[in-house]
C-alpha positions in Angstrom: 2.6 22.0 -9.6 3.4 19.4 -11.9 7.1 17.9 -11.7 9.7 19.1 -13.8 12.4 15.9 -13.7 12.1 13.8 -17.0 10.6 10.0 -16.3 11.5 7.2 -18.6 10.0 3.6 -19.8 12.4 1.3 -18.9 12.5 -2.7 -19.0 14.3 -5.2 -16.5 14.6 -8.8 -16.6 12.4 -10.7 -13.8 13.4 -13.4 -12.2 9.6 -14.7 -11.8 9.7 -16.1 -15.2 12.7 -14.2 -17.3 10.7 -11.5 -18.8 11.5 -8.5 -19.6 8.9 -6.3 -18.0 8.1 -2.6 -17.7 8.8 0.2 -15.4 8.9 4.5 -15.5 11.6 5.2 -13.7 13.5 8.9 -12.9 16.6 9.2 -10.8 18.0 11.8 -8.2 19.6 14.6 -9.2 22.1 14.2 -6.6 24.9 11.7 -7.5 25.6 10.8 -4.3 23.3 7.7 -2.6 19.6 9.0 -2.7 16.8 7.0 -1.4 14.5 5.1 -3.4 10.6 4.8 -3.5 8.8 2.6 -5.2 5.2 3.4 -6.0 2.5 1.7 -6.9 -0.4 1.7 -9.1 -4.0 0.6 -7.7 -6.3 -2.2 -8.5 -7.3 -1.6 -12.4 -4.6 0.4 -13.4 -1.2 -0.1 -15.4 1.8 2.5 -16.3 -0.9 5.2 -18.0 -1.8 6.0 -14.6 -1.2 9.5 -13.8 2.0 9.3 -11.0 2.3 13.2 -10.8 1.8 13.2 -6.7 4.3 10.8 -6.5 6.7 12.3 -8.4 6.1 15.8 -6.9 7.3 14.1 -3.5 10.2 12.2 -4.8 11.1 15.5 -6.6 10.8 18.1 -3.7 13.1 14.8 -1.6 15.4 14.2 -4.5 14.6 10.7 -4.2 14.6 8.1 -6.7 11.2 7.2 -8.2 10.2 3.5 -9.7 6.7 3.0 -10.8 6.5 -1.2 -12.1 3.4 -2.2 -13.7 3.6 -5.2 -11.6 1.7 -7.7 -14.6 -1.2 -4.5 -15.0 -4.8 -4.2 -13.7 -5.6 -7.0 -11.4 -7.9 -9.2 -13.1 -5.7 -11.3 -14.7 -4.3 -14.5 -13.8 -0.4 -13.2 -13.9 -1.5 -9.9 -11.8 -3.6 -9.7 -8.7 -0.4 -10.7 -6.1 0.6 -13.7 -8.4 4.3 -14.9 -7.6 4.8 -13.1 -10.7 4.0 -9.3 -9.0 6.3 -10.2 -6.2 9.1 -11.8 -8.6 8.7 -8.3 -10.4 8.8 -5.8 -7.5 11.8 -8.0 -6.1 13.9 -7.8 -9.5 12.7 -4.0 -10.4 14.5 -2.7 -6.3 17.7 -5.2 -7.6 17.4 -3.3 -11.4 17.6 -0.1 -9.9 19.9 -0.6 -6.9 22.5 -2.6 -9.1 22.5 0.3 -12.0 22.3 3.8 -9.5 23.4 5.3 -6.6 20.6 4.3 -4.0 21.2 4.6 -0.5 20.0 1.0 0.9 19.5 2.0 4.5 16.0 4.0 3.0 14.4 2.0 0.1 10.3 2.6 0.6 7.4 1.2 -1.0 4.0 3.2 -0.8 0.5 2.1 -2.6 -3.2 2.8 -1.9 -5.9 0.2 -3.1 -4.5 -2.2 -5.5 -1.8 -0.6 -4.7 -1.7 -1.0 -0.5 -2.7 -4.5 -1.6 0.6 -5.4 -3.4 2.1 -3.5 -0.2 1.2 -5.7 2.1 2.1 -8.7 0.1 5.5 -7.1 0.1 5.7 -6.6 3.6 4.7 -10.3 4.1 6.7 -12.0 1.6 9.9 -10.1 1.3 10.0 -7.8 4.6 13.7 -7.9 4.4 13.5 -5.5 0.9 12.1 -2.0 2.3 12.8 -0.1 5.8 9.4 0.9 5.4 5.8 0.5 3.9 3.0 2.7 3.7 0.0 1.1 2.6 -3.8 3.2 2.0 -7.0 2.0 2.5 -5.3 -1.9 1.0 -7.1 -4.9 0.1 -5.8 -7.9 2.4 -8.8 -10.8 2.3 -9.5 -11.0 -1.5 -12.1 -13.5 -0.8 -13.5 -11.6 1.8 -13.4 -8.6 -0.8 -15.1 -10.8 -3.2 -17.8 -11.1 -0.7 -18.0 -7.8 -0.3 -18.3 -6.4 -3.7 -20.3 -9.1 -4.7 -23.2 -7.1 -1.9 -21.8 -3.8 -3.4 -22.6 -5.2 -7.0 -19.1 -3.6 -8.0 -17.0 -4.7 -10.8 -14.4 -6.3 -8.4 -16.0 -9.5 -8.0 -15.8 -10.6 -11.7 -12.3 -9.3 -11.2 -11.3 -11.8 -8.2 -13.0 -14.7 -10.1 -11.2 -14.2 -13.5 -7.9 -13.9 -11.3 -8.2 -16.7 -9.3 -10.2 -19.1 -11.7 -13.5 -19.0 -9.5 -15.8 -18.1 -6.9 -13.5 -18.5 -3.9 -16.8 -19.1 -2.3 -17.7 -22.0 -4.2 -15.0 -23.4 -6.3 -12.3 -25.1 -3.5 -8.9 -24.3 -6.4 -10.2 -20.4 -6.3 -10.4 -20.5 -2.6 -6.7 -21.5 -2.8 -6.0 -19.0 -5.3 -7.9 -16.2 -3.4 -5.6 -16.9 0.2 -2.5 -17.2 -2.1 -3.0 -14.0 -3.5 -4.1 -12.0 0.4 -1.4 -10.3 2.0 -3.4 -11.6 5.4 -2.0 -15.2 4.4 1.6 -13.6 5.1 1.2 -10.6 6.9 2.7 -12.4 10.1 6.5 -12.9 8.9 6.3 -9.1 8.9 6.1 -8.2 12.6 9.1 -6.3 13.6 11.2 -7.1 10.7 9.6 -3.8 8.6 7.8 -0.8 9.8 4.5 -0.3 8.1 2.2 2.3 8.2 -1.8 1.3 7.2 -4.3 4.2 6.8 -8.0 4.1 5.6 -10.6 6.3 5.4 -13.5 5.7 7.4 -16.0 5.8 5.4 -14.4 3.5 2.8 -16.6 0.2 2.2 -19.8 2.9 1.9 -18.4 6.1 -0.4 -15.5 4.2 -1.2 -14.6 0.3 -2.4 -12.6 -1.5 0.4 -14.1 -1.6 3.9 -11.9 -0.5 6.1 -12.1 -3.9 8.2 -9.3 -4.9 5.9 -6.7 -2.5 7.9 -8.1 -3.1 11.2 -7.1 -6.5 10.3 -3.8 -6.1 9.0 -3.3 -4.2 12.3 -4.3 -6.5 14.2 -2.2 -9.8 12.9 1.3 -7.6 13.3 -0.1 -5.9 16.7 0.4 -7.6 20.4 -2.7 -8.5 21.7 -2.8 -6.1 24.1 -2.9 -3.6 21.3 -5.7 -5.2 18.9 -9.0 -3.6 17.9 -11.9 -5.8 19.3 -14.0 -7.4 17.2 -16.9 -5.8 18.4 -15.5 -2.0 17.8 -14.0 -3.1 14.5 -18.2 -4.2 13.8 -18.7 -0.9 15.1 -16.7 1.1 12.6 -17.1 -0.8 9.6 -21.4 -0.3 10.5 -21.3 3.4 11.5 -18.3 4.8 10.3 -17.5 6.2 13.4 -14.8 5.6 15.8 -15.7 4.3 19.4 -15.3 7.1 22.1 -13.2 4.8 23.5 -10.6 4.6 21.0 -10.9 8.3 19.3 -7.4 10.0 18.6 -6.9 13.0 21.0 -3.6 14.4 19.4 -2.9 16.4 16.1 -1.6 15.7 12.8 -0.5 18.2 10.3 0.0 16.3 7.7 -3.7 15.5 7.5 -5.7 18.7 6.6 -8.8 19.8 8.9 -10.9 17.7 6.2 -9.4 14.6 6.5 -8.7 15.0 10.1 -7.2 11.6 11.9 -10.1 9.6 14.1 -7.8 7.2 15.6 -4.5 5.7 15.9 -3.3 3.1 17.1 0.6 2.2 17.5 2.0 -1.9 18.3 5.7 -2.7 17.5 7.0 -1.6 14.0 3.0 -0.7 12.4 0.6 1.6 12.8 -3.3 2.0 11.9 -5.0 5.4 11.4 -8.6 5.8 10.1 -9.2 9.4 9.2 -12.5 11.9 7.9 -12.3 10.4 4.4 -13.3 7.7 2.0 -10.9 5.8 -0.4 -8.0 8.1 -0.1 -4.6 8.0 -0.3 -2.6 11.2 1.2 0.7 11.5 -0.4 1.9 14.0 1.7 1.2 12.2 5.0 2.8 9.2 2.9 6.0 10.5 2.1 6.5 12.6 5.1 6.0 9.1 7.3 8.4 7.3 5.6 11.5 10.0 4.7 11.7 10.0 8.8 12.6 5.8 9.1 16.1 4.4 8.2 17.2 1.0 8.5 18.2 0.0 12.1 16.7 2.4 13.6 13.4 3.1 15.8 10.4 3.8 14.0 9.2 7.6 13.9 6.1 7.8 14.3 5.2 11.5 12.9 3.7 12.0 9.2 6.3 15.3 8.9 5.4 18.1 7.2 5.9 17.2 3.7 2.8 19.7 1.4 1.7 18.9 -2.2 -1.4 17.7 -4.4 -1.9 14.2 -3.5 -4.9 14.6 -1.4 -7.9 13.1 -3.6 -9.6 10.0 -3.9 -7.7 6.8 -5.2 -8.9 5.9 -9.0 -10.1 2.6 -9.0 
């Protein structure tokens, strides 16, 4: 069902360099102080991205929605977690929470690819602007990624080197570039100060784009060590796409269908890392249900509700 509330092409001034930059944007209905979610649009897309599955779960919530173009498809210098992106994402929350009702204690930010990328820059750079991230099959080495689609003979490579001036392999200034731009490089001022959720499909890096040793790794710089994939089962998952018996997930979760069915979790402080039966997916549902449940102040829930809708398909590129 596609939504019925109206969505707009705003502007609001950012801060990163005084520009006026673009946004779609649709309030509550309610008057009162709603929450606000700000979505994101993955690696080579800009505002003309269909956003219907995440306005069909701010709708059915009557939450705020805010979709930024965050400087457009990520082979530029400007985009591609530039100080710009985050200058933008900072001064689009202020935009909206300055002009509407928004109720502070529950301001979320939810992306898959591209998208989980800019995420986890968030969470690393600016923890104290969300209660909560949710983040989907994300891209947190870009040099490592560069490596990696450079072997997959994928158009992301090029990408990388036109956004960071190089081969971050060979060129020392797009080396820099390339760990300025990866969430991993701040991922660490993020332990317990936001709770983040980080899912991937297993068999992403073979059906899919981003290897899935990119979440395992997130997890693992914002888990205890006690709570940390091993390297050699994270070898093990990335090469087989399967999960050790060891560390497969016993319980259920509803709000992943039978299809797409969780293979293991793994909980450490404030985050959380599930791999589940799919490639490069992003479940809206699961999403939103996961962060309506977390307020500000308060202990994480760790239960993906019972939200339903259409966001269950594969993440466009």
């Amino acid at each position: 069902m596609k939504p019925s509330r109206s969505v707009s092409r705003i502007a609001f001034l950012s801060t990163g360099d005084s520009s006026m930059q673009p946004t779609l944007f649709s309030p509550a209905r309610n008057s009162a102080p709603r929450p606000l979610a700000v979505c994101l649009h993955t690696w080579s897309a800009d505002l003309s991205q269909p956003f219907d599955e995440y306005m069909e779960q701010c709708e059915a919530l009557d939450w705020h929605f805010l979709f930024p173009a965050f400087r457009g498809p990520n082979w530029t210098p400007e985009a591609c977690g530039s100080p710009l992106v985050i200058a933008d994402l900072e001064s689009a929350v202020k935009f909206v929470c300055d002009r509407y009702a928004v109720d502070t204690e529950r301001i979320y930010l939810a992306g898959g690819s591209g998208g989980g990328h800019a995420a986890l820059l968030m969470a690393g750079t600016r923890p104290e602007l969300f209660t909560a991230i949710s983040a989907w099959c994300p891209i947190t080495d870009l040099a490592a990624w560069h490596d990696q689609s450079l072997t997959r003979r994928n158009e992301y490579a090029e990408h990388i080197r036109r956004a960071c001036g190089g081969d971050p392999g060979c060129v020392r200034s797009a080396a820099q570039e390339a760990e300025k731009r990866s969430p991993l490089t701040y991922l660490g001022a993020a332990k317990n100060r936001v709770i983040l959720d980080i899912a991937a499909g297993i068999h992403d890096g073979h059906t899919g784009s981003v290897p899935v040793s990119h979440s395992i790794d997130a997890f693992n710089l914002l888990a205890e060590e006690a709570d940390r994939i091993s390297p050699a089962d994270e070898q093990y998952i990335v090469e087989n796409e399967r999960v050790p018996e060891s560390l497969a997930f016993s319980g259920a979760d509803p709000a992943f269908d039978a299809g797409r069915r969780v293979l293991l979790r793994r909980i450490s402080g404030k985050v959380r890392l599930t791999l589940f039966n799919s490639g490069h997916d992003m479940l809206h549902p699961a999403a939103f249900g996961f962060l309506a449940q977390q307020k500000r102040g308060m202990a994480p829930v760790w239960d993906s509700g019972t939200l339903t809708g259409h966001g269950t398909g594969a993440l466009s590129r």
